[in-house]
C-alpha positions as CSV (number, residue, x, y, z in Angstrom):
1,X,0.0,0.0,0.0
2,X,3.0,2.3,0.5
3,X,3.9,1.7,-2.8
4,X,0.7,2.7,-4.0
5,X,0.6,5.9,-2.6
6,X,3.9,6.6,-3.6
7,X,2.9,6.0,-7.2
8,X,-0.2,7.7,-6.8
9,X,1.0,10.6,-5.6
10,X,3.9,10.8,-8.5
11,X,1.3,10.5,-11.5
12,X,-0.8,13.5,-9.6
13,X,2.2,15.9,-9.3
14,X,3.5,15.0,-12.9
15,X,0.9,13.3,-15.1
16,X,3.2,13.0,-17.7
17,X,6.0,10.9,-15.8
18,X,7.1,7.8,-17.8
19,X,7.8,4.4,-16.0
20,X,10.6,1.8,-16.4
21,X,9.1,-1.5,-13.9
22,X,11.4,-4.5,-13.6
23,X,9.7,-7.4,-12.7
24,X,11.5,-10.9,-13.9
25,X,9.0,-13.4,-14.1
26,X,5.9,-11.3,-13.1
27,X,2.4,-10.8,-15.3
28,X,-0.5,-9.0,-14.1
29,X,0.9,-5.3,-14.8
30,X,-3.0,-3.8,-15.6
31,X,-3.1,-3.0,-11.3
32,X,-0.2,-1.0,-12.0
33,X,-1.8,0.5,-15.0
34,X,-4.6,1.8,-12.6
35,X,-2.3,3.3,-10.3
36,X,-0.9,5.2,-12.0
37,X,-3.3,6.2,-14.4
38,X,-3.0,4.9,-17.4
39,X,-4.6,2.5,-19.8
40,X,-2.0,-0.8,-20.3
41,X,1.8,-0.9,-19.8
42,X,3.3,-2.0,-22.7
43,X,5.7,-5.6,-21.3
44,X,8.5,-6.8,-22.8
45,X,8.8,-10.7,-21.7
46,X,10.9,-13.9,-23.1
47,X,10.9,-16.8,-20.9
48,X,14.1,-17.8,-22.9
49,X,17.0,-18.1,-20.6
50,X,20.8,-17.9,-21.3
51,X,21.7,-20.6,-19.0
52,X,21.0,-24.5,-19.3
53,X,18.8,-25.3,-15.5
54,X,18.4,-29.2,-14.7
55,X,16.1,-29.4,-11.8
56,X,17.2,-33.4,-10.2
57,X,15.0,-34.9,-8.1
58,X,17.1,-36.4,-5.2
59,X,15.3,-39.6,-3.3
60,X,17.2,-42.2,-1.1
61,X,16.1,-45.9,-0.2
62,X,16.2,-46.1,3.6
63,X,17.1,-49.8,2.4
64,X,19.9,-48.9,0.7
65,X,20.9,-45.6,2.8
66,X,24.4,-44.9,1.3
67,X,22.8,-44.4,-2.3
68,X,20.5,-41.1,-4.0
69,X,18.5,-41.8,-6.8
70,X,18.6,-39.1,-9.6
71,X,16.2,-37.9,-11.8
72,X,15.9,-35.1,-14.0
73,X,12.2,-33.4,-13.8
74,X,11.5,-32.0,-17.0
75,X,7.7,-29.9,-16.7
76,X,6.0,-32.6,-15.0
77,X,8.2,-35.8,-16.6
78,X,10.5,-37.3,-14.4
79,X,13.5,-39.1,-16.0
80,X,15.6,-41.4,-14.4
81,X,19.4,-40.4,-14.8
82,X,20.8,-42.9,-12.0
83,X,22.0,-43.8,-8.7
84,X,24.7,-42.8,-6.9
85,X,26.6,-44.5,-4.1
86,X,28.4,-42.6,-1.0
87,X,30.6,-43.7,1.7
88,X,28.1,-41.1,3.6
89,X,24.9,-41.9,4.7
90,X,21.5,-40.0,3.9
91,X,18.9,-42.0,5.9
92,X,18.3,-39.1,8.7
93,X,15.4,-36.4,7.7
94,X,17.0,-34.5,9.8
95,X,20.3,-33.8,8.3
96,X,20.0,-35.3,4.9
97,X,19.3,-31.8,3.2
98,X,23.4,-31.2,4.6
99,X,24.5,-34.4,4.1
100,X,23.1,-34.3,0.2
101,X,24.7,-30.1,0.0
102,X,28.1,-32.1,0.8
103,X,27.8,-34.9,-1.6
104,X,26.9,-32.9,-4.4
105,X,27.8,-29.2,-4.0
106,X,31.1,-28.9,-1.9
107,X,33.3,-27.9,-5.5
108,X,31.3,-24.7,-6.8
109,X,29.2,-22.3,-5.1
110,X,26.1,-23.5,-3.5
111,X,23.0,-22.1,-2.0
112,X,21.0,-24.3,0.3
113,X,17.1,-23.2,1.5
114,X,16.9,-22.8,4.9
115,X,12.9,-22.5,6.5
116,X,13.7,-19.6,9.2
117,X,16.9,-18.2,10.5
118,X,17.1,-20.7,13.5
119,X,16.8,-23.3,10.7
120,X,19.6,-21.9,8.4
121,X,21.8,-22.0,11.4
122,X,21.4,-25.7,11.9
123,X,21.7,-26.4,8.4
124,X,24.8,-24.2,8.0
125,X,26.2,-25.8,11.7
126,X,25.5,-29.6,9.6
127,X,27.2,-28.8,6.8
128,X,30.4,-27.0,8.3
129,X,30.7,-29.9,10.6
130,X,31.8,-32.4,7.6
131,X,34.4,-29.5,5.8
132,X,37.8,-29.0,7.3
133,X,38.9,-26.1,8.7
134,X,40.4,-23.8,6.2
135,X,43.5,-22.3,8.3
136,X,45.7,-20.4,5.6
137,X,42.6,-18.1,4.0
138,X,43.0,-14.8,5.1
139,X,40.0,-13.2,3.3
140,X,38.1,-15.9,5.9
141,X,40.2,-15.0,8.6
142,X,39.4,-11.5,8.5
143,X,36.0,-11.8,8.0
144,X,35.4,-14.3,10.9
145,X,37.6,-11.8,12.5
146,X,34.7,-8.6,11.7
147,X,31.9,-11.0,12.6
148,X,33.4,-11.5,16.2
149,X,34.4,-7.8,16.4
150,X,31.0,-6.5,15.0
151,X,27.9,-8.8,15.6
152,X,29.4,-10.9,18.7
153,X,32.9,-13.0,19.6
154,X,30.4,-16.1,20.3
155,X,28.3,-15.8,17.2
156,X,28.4,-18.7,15.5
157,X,28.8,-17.8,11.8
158,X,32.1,-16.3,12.9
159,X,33.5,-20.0,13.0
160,X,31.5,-21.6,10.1
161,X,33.3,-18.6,7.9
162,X,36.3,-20.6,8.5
163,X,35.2,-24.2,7.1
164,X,33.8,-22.1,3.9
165,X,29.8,-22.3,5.3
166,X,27.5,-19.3,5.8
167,X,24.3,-18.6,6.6
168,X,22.2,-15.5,5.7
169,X,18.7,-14.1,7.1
170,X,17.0,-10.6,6.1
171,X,17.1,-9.0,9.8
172,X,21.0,-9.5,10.2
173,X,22.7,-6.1,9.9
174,X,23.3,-5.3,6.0
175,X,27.0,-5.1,5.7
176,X,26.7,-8.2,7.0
177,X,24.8,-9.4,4.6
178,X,26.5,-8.1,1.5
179,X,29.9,-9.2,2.9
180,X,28.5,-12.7,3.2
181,X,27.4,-12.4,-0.2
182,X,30.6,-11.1,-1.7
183,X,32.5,-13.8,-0.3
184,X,30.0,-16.1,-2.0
185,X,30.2,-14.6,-5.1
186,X,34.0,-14.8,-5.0
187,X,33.8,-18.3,-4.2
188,X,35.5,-18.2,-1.0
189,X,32.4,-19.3,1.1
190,X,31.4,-22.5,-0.9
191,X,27.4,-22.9,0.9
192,X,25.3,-20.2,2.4
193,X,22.6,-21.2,3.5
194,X,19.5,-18.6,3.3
195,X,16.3,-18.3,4.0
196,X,13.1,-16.8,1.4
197,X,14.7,-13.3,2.6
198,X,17.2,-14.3,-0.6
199,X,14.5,-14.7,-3.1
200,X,13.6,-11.3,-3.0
201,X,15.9,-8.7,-5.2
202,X,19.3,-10.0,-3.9
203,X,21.1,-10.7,-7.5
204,X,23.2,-14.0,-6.4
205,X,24.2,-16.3,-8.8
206,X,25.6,-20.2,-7.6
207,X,26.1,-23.5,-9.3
208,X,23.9,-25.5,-7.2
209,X,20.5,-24.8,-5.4
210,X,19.0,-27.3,-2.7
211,X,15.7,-27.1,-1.7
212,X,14.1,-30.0,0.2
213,X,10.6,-28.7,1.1
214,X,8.0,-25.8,-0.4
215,X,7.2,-24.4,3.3
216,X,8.5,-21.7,5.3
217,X,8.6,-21.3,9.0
218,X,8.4,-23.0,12.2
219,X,4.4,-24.0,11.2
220,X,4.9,-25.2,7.5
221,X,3.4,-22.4,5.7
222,X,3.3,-23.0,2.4
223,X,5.8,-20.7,-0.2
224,X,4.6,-18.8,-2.9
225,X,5.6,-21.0,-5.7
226,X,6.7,-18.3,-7.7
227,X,9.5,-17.6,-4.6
228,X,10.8,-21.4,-5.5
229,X,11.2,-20.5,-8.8
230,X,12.8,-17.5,-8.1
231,X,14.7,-19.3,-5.9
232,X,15.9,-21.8,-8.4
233,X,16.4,-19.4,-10.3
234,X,19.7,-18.7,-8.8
235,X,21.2,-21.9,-10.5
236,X,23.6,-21.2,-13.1
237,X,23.6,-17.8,-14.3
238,X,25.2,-16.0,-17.8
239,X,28.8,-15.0,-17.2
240,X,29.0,-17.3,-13.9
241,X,28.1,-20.7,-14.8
242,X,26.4,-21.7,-18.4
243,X,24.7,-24.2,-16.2
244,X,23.1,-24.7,-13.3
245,X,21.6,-27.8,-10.6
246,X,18.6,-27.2,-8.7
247,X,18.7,-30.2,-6.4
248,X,15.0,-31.3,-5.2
249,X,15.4,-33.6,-2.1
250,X,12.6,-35.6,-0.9
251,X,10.2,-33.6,-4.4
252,X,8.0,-37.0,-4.7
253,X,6.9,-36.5,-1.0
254,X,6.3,-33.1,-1.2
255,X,2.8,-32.1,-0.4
256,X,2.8,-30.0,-3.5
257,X,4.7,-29.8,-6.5
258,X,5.7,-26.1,-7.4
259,X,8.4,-26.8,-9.3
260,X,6.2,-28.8,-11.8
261,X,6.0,-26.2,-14.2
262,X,7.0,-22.7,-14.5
263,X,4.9,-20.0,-12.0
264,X,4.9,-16.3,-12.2
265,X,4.7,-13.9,-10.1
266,X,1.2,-11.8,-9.8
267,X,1.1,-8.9,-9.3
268,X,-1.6,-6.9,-7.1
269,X,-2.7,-4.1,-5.5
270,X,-2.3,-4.9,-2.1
271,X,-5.1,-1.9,-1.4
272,X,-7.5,-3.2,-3.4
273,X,-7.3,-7.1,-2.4
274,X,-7.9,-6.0,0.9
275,X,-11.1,-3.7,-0.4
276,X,-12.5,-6.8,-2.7
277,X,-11.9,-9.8,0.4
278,X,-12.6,-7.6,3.5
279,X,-14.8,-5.3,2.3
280,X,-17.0,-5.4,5.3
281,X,-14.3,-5.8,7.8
282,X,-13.1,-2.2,6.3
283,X,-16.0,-0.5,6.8
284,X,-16.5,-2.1,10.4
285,X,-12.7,-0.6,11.1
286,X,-13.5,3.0,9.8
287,X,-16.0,3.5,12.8
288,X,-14.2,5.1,15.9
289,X,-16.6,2.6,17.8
290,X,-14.2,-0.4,16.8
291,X,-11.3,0.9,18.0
292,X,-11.5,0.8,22.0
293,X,-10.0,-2.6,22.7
294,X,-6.7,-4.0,22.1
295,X,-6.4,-5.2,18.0
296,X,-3.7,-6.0,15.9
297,X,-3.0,-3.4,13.4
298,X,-3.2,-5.3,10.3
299,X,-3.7,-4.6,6.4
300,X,-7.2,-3.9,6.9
301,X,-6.2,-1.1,9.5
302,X,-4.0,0.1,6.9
303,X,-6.6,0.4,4.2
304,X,-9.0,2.4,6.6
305,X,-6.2,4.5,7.3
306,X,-5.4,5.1,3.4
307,X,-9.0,5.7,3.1
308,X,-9.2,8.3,5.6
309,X,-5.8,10.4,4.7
310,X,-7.0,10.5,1.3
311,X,-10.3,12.2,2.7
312,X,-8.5,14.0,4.8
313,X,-6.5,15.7,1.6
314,X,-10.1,15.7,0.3
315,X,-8.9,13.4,-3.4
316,X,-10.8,10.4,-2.0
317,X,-13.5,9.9,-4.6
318,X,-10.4,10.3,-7.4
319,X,-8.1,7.8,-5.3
320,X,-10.8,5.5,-5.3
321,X,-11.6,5.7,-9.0
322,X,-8.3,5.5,-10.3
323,X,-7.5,2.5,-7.6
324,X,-10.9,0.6,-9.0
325,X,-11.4,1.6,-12.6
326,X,-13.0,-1.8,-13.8
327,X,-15.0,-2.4,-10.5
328,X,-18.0,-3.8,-11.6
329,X,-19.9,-2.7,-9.0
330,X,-19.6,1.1,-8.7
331,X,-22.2,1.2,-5.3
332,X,-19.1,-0.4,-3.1
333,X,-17.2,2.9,-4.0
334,X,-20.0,4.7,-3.1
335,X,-20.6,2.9,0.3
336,X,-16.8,3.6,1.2
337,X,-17.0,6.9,0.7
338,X,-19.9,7.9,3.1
339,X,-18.4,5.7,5.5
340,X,-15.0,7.2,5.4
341,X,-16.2,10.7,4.9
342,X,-18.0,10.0,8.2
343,X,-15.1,8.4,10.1
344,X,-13.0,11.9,9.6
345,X,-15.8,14.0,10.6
346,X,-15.8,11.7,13.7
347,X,-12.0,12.3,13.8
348,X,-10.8,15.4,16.4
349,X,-7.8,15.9,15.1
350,X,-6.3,18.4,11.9
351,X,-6.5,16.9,9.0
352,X,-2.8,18.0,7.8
353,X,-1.7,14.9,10.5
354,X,-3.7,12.7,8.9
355,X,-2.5,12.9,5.3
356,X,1.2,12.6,7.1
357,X,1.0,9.2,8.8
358,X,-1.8,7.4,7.8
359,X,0.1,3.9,8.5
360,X,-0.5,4.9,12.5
361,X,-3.7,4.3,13.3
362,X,-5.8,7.6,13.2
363,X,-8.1,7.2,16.3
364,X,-4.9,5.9,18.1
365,X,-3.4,9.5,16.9
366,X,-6.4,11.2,18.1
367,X,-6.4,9.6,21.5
368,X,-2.7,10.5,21.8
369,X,-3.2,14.4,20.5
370,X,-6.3,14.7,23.2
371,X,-4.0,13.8,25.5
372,X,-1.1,16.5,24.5
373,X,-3.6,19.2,24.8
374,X,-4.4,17.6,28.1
375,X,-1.4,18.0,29.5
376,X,-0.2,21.0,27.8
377,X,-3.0,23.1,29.7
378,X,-1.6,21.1,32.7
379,X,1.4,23.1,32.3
380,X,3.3,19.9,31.8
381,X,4.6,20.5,28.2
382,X,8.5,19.5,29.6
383,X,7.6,15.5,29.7
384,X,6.3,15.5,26.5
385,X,8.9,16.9,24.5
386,X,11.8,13.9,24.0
387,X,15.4,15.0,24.2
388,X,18.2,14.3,22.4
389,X,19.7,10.6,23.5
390,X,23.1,11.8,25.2
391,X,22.8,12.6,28.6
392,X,20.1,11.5,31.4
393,X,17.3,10.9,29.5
394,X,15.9,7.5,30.2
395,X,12.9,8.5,32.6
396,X,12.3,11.1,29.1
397,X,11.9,8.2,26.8
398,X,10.2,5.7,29.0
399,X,7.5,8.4,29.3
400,X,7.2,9.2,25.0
401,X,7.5,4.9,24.4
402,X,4.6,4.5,27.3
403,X,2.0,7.0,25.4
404,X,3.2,6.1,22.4
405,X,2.2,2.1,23.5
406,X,-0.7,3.0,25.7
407,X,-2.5,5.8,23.5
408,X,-1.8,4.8,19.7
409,X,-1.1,1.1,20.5
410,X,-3.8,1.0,23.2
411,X,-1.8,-1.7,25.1
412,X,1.3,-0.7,27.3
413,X,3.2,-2.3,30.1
414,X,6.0,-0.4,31.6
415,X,7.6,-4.1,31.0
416,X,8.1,-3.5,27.9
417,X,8.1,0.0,27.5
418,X,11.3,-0.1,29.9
419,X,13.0,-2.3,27.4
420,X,12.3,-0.9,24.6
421,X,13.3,2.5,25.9
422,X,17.0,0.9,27.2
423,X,17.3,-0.7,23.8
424,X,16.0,2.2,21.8
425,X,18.8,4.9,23.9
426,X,21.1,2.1,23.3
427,X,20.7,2.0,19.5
428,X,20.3,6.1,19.2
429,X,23.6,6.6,21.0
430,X,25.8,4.5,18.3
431,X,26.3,1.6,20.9
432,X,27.9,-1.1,18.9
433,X,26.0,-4.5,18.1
434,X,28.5,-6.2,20.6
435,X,27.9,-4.2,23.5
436,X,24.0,-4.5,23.2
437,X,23.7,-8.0,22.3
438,X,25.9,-8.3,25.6
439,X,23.8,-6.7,27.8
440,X,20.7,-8.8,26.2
441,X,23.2,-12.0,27.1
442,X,23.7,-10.4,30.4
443,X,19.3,-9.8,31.0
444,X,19.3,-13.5,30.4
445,X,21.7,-14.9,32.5
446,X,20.2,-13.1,35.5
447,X,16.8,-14.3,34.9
448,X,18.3,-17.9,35.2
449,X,21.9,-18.0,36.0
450,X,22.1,-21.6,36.0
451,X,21.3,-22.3,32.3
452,X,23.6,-21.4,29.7
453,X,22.5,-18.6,27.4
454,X,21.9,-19.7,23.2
455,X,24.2,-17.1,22.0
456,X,22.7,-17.5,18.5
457,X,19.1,-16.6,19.3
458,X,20.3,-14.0,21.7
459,X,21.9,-12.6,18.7
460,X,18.2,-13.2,16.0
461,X,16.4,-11.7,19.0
462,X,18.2,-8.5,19.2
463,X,18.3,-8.1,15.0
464,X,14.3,-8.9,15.3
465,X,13.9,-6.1,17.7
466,X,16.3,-3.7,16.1
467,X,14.3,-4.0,12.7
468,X,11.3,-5.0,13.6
469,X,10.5,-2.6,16.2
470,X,13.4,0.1,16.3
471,X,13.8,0.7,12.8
472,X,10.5,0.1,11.9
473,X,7.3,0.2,14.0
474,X,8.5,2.4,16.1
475,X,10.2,5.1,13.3
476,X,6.7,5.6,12.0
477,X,4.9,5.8,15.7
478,X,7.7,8.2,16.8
479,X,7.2,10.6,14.0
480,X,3.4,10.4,14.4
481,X,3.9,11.7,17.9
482,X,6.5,14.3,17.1
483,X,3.9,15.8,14.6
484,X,0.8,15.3,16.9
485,X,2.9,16.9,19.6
486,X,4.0,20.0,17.6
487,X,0.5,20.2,16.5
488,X,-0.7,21.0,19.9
489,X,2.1,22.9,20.9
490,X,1.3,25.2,18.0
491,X,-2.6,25.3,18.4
492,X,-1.9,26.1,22.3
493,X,0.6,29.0,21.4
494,X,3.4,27.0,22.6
495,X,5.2,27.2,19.0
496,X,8.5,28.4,20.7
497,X,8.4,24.6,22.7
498,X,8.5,23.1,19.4
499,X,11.5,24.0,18.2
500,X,12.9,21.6,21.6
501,X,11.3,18.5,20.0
502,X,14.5,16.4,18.8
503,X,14.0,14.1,15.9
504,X,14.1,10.9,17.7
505,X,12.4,9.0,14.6
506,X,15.8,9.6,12.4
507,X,17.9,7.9,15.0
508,X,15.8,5.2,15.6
509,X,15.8,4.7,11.7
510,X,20.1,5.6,11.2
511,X,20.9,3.9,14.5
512,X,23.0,6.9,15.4
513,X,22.7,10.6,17.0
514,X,25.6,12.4,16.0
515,X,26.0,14.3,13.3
516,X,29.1,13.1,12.1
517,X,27.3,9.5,12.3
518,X,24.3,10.8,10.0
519,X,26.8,12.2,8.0
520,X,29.0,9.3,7.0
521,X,25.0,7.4,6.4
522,X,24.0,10.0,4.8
523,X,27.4,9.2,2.1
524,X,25.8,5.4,1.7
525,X,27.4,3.8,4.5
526,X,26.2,1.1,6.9
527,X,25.5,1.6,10.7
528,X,28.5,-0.2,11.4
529,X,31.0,1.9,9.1
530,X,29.3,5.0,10.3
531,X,29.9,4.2,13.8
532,X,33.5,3.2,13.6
533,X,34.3,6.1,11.5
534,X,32.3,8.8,13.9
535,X,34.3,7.8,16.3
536,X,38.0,8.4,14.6
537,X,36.9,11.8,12.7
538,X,38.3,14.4,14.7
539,X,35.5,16.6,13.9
540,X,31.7,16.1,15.4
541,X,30.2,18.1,13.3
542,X,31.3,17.6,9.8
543,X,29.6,18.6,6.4
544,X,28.8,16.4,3.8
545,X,32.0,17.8,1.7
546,X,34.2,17.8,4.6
547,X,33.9,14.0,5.4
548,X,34.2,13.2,1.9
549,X,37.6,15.5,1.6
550,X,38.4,13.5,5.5
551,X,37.5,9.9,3.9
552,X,40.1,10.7,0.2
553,X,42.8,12.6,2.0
554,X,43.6,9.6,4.9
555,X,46.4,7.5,5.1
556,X,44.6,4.2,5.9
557,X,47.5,2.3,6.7
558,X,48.2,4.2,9.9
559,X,44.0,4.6,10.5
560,X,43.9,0.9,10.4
561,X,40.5,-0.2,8.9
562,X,38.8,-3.0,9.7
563,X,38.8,-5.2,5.4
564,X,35.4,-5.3,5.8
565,X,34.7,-1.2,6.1
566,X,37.3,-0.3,4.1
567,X,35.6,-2.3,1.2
568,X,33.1,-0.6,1.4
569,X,33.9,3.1,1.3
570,X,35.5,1.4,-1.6
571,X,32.4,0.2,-2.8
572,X,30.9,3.6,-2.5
573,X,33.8,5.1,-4.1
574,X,34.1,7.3,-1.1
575,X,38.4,7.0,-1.4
């Protein structure tokens, strides 16, 4: 839906904008037509490929457990190619996927599907433990080295680097990620094992592809079949390898067969799916009556909030006809009109904030915003305004994350609120990965001091929380109370007060405070480069020129770079 209103709003301010989408293995473009206005898109499509792609089905006789049976699936034909015999065994369920990644992929680059990130790590963790440890690479060596310096020194990957194994997951830090990716590319990790987080837009060609089931997740859900193919798609590719194996363990008992025949992606307005299945369920969620218990923000929420910014900039009806131009039933439109119309007249609250974050729910906003003007003719505008993250702030922040939770969120427990406000200064401030997955460690062990603390989850939980909630939920909830509070501020002649609001939002997102941090992000770079660097410029306040002159002029033998950061101001062409 953000998308959508991205696209929307470009074809209003310049109707004639022209469009370049790339979408490999996609149909269904007339949504897009709709959005942005226009009849058809014209599509250019060959399902021709440059590379040869055998997909072998891999099956294994529990009689005769040191053998796989091949067969090449061609469509929906299967065709036996033969059997071969190991001195390794593949009878276990549980580590066959790694024991068939070693048999067959352990010469050229391979990419094994892992369901979830705990599952990659076992995966990876199999297949590491039948390689040898590679002693004399150095480009291994120093990037187990950055792992242990900049995620933690008991993070597991930082080991499996060494045998030539990796595993990759879309919430891990994204220099991370790319360095994992560049040492696959360069063939000096031989399997990385990732998870559907891959499939999407991450360009990485390999040899071999193992999949051994068509689920995702702890509970089985079923994949997209078009991700498998995407997926497979990784298998050979032109200037890399001329061919490529996509290796289907177990195919014959899989519950479905994706991989039968070729699938494409579909695209759809995620807006108006939700309008033609939960049509009611919409209108039930514009009335202010249905929003005083505890729910789930979901996509529905998101559509009434749409709906009701796009009223609130008083272009609904257009929105609406543009978003269903071949609606065969016109009276729908009709309905959610008057029933949106109605839910911002039922709104207290300016209409300007509306059209700004209508992904926050808006009767959470109003809620909130009632209670600023509350307390601003309280004479307690100080507690509302949050300060900049240096210095003694906590008791600040614990009060914006509690009204943000209990007002917008309508659910708040100064459990949680505490923690996320320690995490959230911790993150703002520029404290390194290390030292706050430490202090998580450090949580766990004194809730029970006699078991011994999973340094791997430790490590997923704190890259959950930092996108999922830092980076993410709580960007767009902070900046719908910094402009709700300024609002009231304003509207109360307080406008002086608002020029004390700091940004918080933009740290939360950047993951740093300091200028000279948002400075070096600003230039392309990651959290972690931007960190280290802020933190050796001897200026804090630099321009965007200035850092650029500091990064070209430096003699980086005697600043001693970390490989991994100084590849990529490389990268950036920043030296």
């Amino acid at each position: 839906m953000i998308l959508q209103d991205c696209l929307d709003k470009i074809s209003i301010q310049n109707p004639d904008a022209k469009y370049v989408f790339l979408a490999p293995g996609a149909e269904g473009f007339n949504d897009l037509a709709d959005i942005i206005g226009i009849d058809t898109i014209h599509v250019e499509k060959t399902n021709l490929s440059p590379v040869v792609q055998n997909k072998i089905i891999i099956k294994v006789d529990p009689a005769k457990e040191n053998n796989l049976q091949l067969s090449l699936l061609d469509n929906s034909n299967i065709l036996s190619i033969g059997e071969l015999t190991s001195t390794r065994g593949f009878a276990n369920e549980n580590t066959r996927l790694a024991a068939v990644a070693l048999e067959l992929g352990k010469d050229e680059g391979s990419l094994v599907y892992g369901t979830g990130a705990a599952n990659a790590e076992d995966v990876a963790k199999q297949i590491a433990s039948g390689l040898p440890l590679l002693e004399n690479d150095s480009d291994l060596k120093e990037l187990s080295k950055f792992i242990k310096k900049h995620v933690h020194k008991d993070y597991s990957l930082a080991n499996l680097v060494l045998r030539g194994v990796g595993y990759h997951y879309g919430k891990m830090p994204s220099l991370l990620r790319e360095t994992l990716e560049k040492n696959f590319t360069n063939n000096k990790l031989k399997f990385l094992v990732c998870t559907t987080t891959l499939f999407q837009g991450v360009n990485l060609p390999a040899k071999n592809v193992f999949i051994d089931t068509p689920t995702r997740g702890n509970r089985g859900e079923a994949l997209d079949p078009a991700s498998l193919w995407n997926f497979a798609g990784r298998a050979g590719r032109l200037g890399y390898a001329f061919s490529g194996n996509v290796y289907l363990i177990d195919y014959d008992d899989w519950e479905t067969k994706p991989l039968d025949s070729k699938i494409d992606f579909k695209i759809t307005s995620s807006f108006k799916k939700v309008i033609n299945e939960d049509f009611d369920t919409v209108i039930s969620r514009l009335d202010k009556n249905n929003h005083l218990g505890v729910s789930q923000y979901s996509n529905v929420d998101a559509a009434a909030g749409l709906l009701i910014s796009r009223a609130a900039k008083g272009d609904l009806h257009n929105f609406l006809e543009r978003s269903f131009r071949t609606i065969p039933d016109k009276s729908k439109l009709e309905i959610i009109e008057d029933a949106t119309y109605s839910s911002l007249e039922s709104l207290n609250i300016p209409h300007n904030i509306l059209t700004l974050n209508w992904t926050v729910d808006p009767f959470g906003q109003e809620r909130l915003y009632n209670r600023f003007i509350q307390k601003i003719k309280d004479g307690k505008i100080d507690e509302l305004i949050p300060r900049h993250p240096s210095g003694n702030v906590y008791t600040n922040y614990v009060g914006v994350f509690s009204r943000i939770n209990k007002y917008i969120l309508n659910h708040n427990t100064s459990k949680f609120s505490n923690y996320l406000t320690a995490m959230a200064l911790n993150w703002m401030r520029g404290k390194s990965l290390p030292e706050i997955i430490s202090l998580s460690i450090a949580k766990k062990k004194e809730k029970n001091s006699t078991r011994p603390v999973n340094v791997d989850r430790a490590v997923r939980e704190v890259f959950d929380f930092v996108e999922d909630n830092l980076r993410f939920k709580y960007v767009q909830l902070g900046k719908a109370y910094i402009d709700l509070l300024r609002q009231a501020l304003i509207v109360n002649n307080q406008a002086e007060k608002a020029e004390e609001i700091y940004d918080f939002p933009l740290s939360l997102e950047l993951g740093v405070s300091s200028i000279a941090g948002q400075v070096f992000i600003e230039l392309g770079l990651s959290r972690i480069s931007a960190s280290y660097l802020e933190n050796i410029i001897p200026n804090s306040n630099p321009t965007i020129s200035t850092a650029k002159e500091w990064l070209r002029n430096n003699d980086y033998d005697s600043l001693n770079l970390p490989l991994t950061i100084y590849s990529e101001l490389e990268d950036k062409g920043l030296l």
